[in-house]
C-alpha positions in Angstrom: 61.8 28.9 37.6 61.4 31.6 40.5 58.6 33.5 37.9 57.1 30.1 37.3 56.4 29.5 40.6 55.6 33.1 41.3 52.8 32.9 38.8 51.9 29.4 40.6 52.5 27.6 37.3 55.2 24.8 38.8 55.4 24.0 42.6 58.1 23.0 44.6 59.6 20.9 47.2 62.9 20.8 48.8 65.0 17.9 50.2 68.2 18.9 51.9 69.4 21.6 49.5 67.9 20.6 46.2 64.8 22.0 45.1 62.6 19.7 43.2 60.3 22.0 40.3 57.4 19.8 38.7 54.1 21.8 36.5 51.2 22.6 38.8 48.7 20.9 37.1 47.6 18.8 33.7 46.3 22.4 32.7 49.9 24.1 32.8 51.1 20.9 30.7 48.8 21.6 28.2 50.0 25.7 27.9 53.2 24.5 27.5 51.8 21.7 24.4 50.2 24.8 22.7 52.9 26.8 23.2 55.2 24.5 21.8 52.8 23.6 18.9 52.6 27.1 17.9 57.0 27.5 18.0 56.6 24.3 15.6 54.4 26.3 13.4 55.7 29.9 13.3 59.6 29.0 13.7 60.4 27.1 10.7 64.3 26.4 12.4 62.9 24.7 15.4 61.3 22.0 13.2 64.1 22.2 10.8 66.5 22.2 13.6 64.1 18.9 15.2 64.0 16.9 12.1 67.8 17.3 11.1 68.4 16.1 14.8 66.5 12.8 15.1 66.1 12.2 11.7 69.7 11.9 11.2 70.0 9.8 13.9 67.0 7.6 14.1 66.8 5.2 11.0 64.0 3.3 11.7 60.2 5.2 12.4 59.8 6.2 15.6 56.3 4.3 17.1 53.2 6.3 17.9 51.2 6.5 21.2 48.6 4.0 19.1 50.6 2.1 17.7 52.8 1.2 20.7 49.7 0.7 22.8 48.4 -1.9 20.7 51.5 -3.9 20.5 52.1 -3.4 24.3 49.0 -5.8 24.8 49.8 -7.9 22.9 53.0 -8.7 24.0 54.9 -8.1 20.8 57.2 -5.4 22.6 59.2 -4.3 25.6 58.3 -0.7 27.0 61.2 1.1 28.5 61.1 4.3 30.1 64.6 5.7 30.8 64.1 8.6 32.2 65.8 8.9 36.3 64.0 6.3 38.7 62.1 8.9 40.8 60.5 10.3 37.9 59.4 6.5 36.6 57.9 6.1 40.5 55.8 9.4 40.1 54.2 8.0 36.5 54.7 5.4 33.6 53.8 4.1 31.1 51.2 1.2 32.3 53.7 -1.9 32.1 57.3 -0.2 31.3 60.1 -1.0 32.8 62.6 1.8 34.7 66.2 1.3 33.1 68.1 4.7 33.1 69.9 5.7 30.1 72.8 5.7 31.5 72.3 2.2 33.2 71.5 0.5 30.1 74.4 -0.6 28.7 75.5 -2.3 32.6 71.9 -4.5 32.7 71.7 -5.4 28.8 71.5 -8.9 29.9 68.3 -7.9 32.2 66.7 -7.6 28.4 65.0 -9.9 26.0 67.1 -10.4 23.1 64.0 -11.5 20.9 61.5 -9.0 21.3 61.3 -5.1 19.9 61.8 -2.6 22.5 60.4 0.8 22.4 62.3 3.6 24.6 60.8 6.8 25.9 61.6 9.7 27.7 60.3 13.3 28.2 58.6 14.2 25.3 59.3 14.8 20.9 62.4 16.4 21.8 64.4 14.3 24.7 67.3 12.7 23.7 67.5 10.3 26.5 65.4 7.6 24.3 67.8 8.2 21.5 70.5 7.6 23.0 68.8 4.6 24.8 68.0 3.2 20.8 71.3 4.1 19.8 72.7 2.1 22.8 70.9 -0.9 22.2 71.1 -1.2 18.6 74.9 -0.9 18.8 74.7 -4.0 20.9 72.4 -6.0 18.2 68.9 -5.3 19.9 65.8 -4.1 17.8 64.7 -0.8 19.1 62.7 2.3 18.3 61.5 5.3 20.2 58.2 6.2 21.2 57.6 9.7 19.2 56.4 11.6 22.2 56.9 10.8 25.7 55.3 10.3 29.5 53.8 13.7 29.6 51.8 13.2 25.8 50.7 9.8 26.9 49.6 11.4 30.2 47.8 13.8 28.4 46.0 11.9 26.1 44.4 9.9 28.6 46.5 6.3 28.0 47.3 3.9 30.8 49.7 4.9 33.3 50.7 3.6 36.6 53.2 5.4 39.6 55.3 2.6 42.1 52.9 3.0 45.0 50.0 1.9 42.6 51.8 -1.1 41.3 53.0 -1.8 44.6 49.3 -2.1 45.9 47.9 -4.2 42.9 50.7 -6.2 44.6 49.5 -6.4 47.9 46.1 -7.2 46.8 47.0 -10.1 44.8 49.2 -11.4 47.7 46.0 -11.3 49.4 44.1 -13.1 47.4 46.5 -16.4 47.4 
């Protein structure tokens, strides 16, 4: 991390004695996408290793980005992000709702029982949406992941919203009444 940010490729921030790294910019995002696109390509293991990992564990299709967009407004499915709450405050999916991994089981009843719900996390290879899926179709519920995460969506331009922006579209509406 300390040659990342040497080469001004992530930026930091510290509160107390943690040191919080994010990428400094959509551009270094999209080095790390071609980077990892080329690995894909040239390592056969990493896609073998990849597939043998979800595939085994993921029984139904995961969604993609158009896919999940379309049924999104439509209404026909519940977006979840479940990645750690400040990371859902600094950008989301446009609609999803923050439920932690690790929470999900403790909130279940928070969740519509009759609708889909689609889990995401990090990106093609975060397990936290597996696990999510996992979770929630142990306890009856349909689910699926999205096949890429927060930082493809991002990327490819698809509606996102951070706290303080929902927060504000909240405001204004108060406003209005």
């Amino acid at each position: 991390l300390q040659a990342l940010r040497a080469a001004r490729l992530v930026e930091t921030r510290k509160e107390g004695t943690f040191v919080y790294y994010r990428l400094a910019g959509p551009d270094v995002f999209e080095l790390t996408r071609i980077i990892h696109t080329l690995a894909e390509r040239h390592l056969a293991e990493v896609d073998r290793i990849a597939q043998t990992y979800f595939n085994a564990r993921d029984a139904f299709e995961p969604v993609g980005r158009d896919e999940l967009l379309k049924r999104a407004r439509r209404g026909e499915v519940i977006v979840l992000d479940v990645r750690p709450p400040e990371e859902y405050r600094a950008g989301h999916i446009k609609g999803a709702i923050s439920l932690p991994v690790e929470q999900i089981e403790k909130r279940l009843s928070e969740l519509p029982t009759k609708k889909e719900i689609v889990a995401y996390c990090r990106g093609p290879y975060c397990v936290m949406a597996l696990r999510a899926v996992q979770t929630l179709r142990a306890h009856r519920r349909a689910a699926r992941r999205l096949v890429d995460g927060f930082p493809e969506w991002r990327a490819a331009g698809l509606p996102i919203e951070t706290t303080q922006s929902r927060m504000q579209a909240n405001l204004k509406r108060e406003k209005r009444k």
